[in-house]
C-alpha positions as CSV (number, residue, x, y, z in Angstrom):
1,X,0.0,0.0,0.0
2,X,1.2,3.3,-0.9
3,X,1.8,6.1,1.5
4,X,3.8,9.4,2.1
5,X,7.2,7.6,2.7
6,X,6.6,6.1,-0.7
7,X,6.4,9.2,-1.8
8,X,9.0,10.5,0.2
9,X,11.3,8.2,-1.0
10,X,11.1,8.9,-4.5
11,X,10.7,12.5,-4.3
12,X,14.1,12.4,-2.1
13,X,16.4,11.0,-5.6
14,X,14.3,13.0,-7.5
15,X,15.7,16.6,-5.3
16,X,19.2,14.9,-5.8
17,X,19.0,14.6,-9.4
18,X,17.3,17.3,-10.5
19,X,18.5,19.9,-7.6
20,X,21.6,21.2,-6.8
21,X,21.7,21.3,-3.0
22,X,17.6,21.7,-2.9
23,X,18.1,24.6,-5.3
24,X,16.5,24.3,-8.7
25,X,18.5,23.9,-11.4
26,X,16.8,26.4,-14.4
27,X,18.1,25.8,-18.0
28,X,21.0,28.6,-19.1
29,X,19.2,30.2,-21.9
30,X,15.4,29.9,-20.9
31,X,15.5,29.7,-17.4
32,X,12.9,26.6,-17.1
33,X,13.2,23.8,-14.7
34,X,12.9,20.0,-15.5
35,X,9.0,20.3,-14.5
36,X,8.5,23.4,-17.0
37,X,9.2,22.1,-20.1
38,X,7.7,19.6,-22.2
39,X,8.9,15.8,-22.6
40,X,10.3,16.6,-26.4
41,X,11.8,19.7,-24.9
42,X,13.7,17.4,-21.5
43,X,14.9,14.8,-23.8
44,X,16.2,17.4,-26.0
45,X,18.2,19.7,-23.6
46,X,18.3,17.0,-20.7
47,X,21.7,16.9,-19.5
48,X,20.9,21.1,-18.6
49,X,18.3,19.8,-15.9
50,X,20.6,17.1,-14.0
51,X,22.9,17.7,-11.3
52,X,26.1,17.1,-12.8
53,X,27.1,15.0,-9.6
54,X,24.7,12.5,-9.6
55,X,27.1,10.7,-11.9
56,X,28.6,9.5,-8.5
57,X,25.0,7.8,-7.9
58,X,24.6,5.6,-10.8
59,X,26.4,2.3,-11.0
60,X,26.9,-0.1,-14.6
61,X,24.1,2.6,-16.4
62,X,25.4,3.4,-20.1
63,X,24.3,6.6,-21.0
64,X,21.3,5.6,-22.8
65,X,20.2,4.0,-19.3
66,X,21.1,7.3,-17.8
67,X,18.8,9.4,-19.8
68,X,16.2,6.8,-19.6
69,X,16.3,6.8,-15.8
70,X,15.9,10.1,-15.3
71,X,13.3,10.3,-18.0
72,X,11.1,7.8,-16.0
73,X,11.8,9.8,-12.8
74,X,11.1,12.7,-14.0
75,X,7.5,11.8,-15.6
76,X,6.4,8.5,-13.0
77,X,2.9,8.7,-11.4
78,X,1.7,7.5,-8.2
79,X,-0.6,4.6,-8.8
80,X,-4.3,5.6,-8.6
81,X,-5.3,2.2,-7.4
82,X,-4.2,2.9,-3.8
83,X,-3.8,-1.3,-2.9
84,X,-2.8,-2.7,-6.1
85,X,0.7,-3.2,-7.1
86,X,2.9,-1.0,-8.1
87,X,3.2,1.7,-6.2
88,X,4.2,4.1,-9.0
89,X,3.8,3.7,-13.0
90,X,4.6,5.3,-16.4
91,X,4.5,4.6,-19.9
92,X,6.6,1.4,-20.1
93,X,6.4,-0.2,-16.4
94,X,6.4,0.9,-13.0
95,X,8.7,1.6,-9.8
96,X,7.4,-0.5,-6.4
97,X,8.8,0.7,-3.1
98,X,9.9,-1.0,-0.1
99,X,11.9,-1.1,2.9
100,X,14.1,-3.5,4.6
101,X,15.4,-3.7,7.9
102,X,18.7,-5.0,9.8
103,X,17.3,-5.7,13.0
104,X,15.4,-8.9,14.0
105,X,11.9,-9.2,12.2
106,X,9.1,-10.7,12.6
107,X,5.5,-11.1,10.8
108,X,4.6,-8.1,13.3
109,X,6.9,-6.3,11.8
110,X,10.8,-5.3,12.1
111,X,12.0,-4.7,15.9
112,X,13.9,-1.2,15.5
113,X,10.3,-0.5,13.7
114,X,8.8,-1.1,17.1
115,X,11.4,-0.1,19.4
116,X,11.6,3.6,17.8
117,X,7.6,3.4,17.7
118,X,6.7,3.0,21.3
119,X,9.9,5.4,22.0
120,X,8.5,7.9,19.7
121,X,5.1,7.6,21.7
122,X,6.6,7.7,25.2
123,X,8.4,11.1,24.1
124,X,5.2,12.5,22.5
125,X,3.4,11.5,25.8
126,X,5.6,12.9,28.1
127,X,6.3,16.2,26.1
128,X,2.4,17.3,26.5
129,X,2.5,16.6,30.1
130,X,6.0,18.7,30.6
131,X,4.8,21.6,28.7
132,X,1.7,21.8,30.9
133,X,3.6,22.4,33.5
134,X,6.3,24.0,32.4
135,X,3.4,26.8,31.8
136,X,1.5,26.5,34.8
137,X,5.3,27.2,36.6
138,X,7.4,29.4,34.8
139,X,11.2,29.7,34.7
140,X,11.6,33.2,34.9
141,X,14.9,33.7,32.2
142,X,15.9,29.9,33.2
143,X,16.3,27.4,30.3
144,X,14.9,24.6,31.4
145,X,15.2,20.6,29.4
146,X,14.4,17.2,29.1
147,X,16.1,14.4,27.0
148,X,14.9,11.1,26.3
149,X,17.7,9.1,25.1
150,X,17.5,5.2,23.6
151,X,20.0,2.6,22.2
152,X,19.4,0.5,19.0
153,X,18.0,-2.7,19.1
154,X,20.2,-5.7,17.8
155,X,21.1,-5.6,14.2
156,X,23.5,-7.3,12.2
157,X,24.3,-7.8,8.4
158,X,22.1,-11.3,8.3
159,X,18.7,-9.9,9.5
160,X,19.3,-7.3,6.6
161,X,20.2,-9.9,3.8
162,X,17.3,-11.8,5.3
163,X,14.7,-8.7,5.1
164,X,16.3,-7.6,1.8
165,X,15.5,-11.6,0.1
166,X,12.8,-11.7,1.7
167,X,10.7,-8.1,0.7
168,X,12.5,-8.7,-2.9
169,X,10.5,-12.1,-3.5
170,X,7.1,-10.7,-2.4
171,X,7.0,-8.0,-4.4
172,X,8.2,-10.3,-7.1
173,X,5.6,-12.4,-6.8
174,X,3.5,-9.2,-6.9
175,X,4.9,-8.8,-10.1
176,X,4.3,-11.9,-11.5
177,X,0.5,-11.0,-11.0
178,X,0.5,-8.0,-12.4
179,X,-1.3,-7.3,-15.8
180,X,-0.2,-4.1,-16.5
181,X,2.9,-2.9,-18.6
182,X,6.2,-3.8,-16.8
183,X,9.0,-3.4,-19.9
184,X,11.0,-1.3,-17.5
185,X,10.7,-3.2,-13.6
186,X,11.9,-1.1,-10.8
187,X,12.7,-2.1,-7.3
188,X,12.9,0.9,-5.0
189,X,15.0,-0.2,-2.0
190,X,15.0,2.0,1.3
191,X,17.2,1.3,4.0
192,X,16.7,4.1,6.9
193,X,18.4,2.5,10.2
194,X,21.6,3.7,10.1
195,X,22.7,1.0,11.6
196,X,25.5,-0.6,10.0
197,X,28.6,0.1,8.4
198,X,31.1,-1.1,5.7
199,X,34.5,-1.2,4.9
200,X,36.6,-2.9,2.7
201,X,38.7,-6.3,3.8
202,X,41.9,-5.2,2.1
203,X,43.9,-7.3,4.7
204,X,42.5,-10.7,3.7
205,X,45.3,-12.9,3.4
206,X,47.2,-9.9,4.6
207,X,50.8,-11.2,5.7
208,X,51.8,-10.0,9.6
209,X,54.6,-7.3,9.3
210,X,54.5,-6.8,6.0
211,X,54.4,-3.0,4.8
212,X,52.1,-2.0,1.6
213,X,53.0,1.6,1.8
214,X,50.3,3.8,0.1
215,X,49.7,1.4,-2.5
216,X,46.0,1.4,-1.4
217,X,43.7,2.9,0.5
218,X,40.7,1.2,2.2
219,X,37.4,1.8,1.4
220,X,35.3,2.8,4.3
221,X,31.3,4.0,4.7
222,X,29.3,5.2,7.4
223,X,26.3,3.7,6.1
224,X,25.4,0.7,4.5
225,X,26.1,0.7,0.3
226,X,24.2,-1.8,-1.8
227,X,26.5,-1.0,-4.6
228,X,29.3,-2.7,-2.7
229,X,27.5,-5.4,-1.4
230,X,28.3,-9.2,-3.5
231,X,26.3,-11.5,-1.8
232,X,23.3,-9.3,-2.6
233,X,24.2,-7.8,-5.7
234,X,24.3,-11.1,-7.2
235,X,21.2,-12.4,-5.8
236,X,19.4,-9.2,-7.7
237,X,21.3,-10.2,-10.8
238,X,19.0,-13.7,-10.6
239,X,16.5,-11.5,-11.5
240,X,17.3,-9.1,-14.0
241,X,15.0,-10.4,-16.9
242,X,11.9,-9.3,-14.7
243,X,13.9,-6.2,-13.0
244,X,15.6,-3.5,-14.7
245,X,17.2,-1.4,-12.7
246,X,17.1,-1.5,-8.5
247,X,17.3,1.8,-6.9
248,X,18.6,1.5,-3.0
249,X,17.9,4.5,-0.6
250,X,20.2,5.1,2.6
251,X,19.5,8.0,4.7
252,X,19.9,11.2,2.2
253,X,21.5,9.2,-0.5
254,X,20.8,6.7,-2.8
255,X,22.3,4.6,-6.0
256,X,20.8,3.4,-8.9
257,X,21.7,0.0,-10.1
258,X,21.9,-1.4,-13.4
259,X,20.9,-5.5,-13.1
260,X,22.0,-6.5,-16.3
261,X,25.5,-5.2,-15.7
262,X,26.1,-6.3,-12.2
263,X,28.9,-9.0,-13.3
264,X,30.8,-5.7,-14.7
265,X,30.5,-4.2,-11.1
266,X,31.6,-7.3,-9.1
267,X,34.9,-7.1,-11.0
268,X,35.4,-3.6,-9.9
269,X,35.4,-5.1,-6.4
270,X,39.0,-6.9,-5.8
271,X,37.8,-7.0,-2.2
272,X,35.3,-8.2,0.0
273,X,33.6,-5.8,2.5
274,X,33.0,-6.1,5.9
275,X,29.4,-5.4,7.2
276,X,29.3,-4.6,11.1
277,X,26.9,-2.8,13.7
278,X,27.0,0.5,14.8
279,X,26.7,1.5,18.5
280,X,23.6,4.5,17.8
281,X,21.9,6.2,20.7
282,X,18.6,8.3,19.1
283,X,18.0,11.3,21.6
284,X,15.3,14.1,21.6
285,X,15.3,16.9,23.5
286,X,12.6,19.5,24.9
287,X,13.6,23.0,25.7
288,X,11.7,26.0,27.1
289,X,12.4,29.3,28.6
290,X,10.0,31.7,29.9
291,X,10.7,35.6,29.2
292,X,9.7,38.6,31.3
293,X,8.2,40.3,28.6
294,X,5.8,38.1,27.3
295,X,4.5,38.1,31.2
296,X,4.2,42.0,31.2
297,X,2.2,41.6,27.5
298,X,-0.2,38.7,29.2
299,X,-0.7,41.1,31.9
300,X,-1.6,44.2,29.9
301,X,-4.0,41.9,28.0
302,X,-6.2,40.6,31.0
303,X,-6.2,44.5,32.5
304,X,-7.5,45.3,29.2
């Protein structure tokens, strides 16, 4: 079922493409953006309405794959039939969103789901109650505070490979059902957790007291990367007659990934990476301060 962090979702590699820095990008000689021009006009003048970084984003995409992309981005509709698969469509297929998790899940649902739920709640709860009195007694020039503070749940690289297998053959099976045109199959990915890192396992096989001098530098993310990850990279490669291209969302950034030319990008990747758990306390914090003046103008009010 569709919903605003569907929406969300897309619209957040659309701003990255088609933005620079949340600014829109106009066209040098008319001054249009992307969404004021019409489809003959985009595909004619398109590279003038792309961020010229997102280059960094797309991964085994020829440049006819590039302009198609961002073509289908640019013109894909949320599905009118709210519960039907996909979630999104155009001319020649669709894009269907989902998320995976890499914390324990169950068929309630995925734990840091629930932890940060019930944790968003108690904060919520709590806040209303504090600000009542916080009003009732006022501080008088005195910053006054309260933090709620909470530590991840368990998460590791296999729940993530299981949610990720998992999620991929439902929808897939969702696919197979679906009557409508599907040329160009689009997985959207979204991983949100923050939860795990990478980095690259340059000293497998490494020899003890042996000295490699700058000969290479490892590869290190603070997020989780599809594009580096083999184990599933070549499980979406099983399916690249039904899926075209799989776009993976991580926090603010994202990748777009070409199925057909995953072998291609497993030879860029000499090395294995290593996938391990962050340590990630989420805190929120309440504030107030109350300021003589706004007493004075309360005052005046009830005199009037």
């Amino acid at each position: 079922m569709r919903g605003e962090k569907e929406q969300e979702c897309l619209d957040l590699v659309r701003k990255s493409i088609f933005t620079n820095d949340g600014q829109p990008i106009y066209h040098p000689f008319t001054g249009k953006t992307y969404l004021e021009v019409s489809n003959a006009e985009f595909i004619k003048e398109q590279i003038c309405f792309i961020n010229s970084k997102c280059y960094k984003n797309y991964f085994g995409l020829l440049e006819e794959d590039r302009k198609e992309i961002e073509q289908i981005l640019r013109n894909v509709q949320p599905n009118q039939n709210l519960n039907d698969f996909p979630d999104f469509i155009f001319e020649r297929g669709f894009i269907e969103h989902f998320r995976v998790s890499s914390s324990k899940t169950t068929r309630k649902g995925a734990e840091h789901t629930k932890v940060m739920r019930c944790f968003t709640d108690k904060v919520n709860r709590e806040s209303e109650d504090i600000k009542k009195e916080w009003n009732e007694v006022l501080s008088f020039d005195e910053v006054r505070s309260k933090h709620w503070t909470i530590q991840n749940p368990e998460h590791n690289y296999g729940y993530l490979v299981k949610s990720f297998e998992r999620n991929w053959k439902n929808h897939l099976e969702s696919l197979r059902k679906y009557t409508g045109n599907a040329e160009v199959g689009i997985f959207m990915i979204e991983y949100s957790e923050f939860a795990l890192s990478m980095c690259e396992n340059l000293y497998n096989g490494w020899i003890d007291g042996m000295s490699q001098g700058d000969m290479r530098k490892q590869e290190q993310f603070r997020c989780y990367r599809l594009s580096r990850d083999k184990q599933l990279l070549d499980f979406m490669y099983q399916n690249k007659n039904y899926i075209k291209y799989a776009i993976f969302v991580y926090g603010d950034g994202f990748e777009i990934i070409r199925l057909e030319n995953i072998p291609y990008l497993i030879k860029l990747l000499p090395w294995d990476y290593i996938t391990y758990p962050l340590a990630v306390n989420t805190m929120q914090s309440l504030y107030n301060v109350s300021i003589h003046e706004n007493i004075e103008k309360k005052e005046k009010i009830k005199n009037e």
